[in-house]
N, C-alpha and C positions, 0 to 999 in steps of 0.2 A: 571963330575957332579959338579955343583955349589953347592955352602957352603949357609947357610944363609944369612948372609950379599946380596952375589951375588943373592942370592932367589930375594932377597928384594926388591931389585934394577930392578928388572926384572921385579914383582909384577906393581912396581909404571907406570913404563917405557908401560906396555901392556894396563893398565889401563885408561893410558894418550892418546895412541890411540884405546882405544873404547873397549879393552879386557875386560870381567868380570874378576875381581878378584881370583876367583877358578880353573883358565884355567891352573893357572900354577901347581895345585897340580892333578887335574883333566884332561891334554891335551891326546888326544889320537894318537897311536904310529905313524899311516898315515892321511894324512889332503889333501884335495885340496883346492888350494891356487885362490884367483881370482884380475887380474888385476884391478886396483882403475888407474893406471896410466901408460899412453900405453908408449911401449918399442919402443927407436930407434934405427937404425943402423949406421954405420960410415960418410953415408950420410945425413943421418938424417929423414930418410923413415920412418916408420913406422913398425915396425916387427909383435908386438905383439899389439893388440887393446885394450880398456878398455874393461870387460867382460872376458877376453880372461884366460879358465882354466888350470890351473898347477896342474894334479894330482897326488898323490900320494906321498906327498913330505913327509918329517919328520915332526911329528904335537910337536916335542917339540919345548919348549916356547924357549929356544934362535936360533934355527932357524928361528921361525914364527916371534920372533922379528924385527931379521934382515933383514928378507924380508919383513914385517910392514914396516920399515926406505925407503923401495922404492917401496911400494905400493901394495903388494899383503897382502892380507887379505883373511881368510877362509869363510867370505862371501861375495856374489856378490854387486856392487855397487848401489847403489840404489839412491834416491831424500832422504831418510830419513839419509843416513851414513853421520855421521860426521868425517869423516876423509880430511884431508886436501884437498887431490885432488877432492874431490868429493864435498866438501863446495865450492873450490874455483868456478869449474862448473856449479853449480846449477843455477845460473842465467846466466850463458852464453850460455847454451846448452838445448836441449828437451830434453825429456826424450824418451828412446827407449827399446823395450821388449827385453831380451836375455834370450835364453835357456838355463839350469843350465844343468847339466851333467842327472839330475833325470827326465828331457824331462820336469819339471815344469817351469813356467815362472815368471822371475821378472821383474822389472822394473827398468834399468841402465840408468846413465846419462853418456852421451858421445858423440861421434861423430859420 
């Protein structure tokens, strides 16, 4: 369990990529996670796509952080997310539909 201070710091950190601020005292116990930036292998293949979901992971905030830091986020990618990989793409890439877990569709920028 983090102490205040460490709260704090967590608070800032979530917030700086795109968290609201109340996630950390409000997260819930399971989250699925979704690809912002696709996974390689020792090759350098391709394993895991942008879109591509992680369920059921721990929805606490130093988890979700640390998988923040290499690109999964509890929402899918979108032309509107400001998160790094998905700014960086927005003009290099179309945009393309992906199916969310709940069969609704969004709209992910990627390959």
């Amino acid at each position: 369990m983090a102490g205040i201070t460490e709260r704090n710091k967590q608070k800032v950190e979530l917030a700086s990529l795109g968290y609201s601020l109340k996630y950390i005292d409000e997260w819930q116990p399971k989250t699925t996670l979704y690809r912002h930036k696709p996974s390689y292998n020792v090759e350098g293949l391709i394993v895991a796509d942008i879109g591509t979901t992680t369920p059921n992971v721990p929805g606490s905030p130093d988890y979700v952080l640390s998988k923040a830091r290499i690109g999964l986020f509890p929402w899918p990618p979108s032309i509107t997310c400001e998160c790094k990989w998905c700014v960086d793409r927005n003009g290099e890439k179309k945009a393309k539909e992906v199916k969310t877990e709940d069969d609704s569709s969004v709209i992910a920028v990627g390959g």
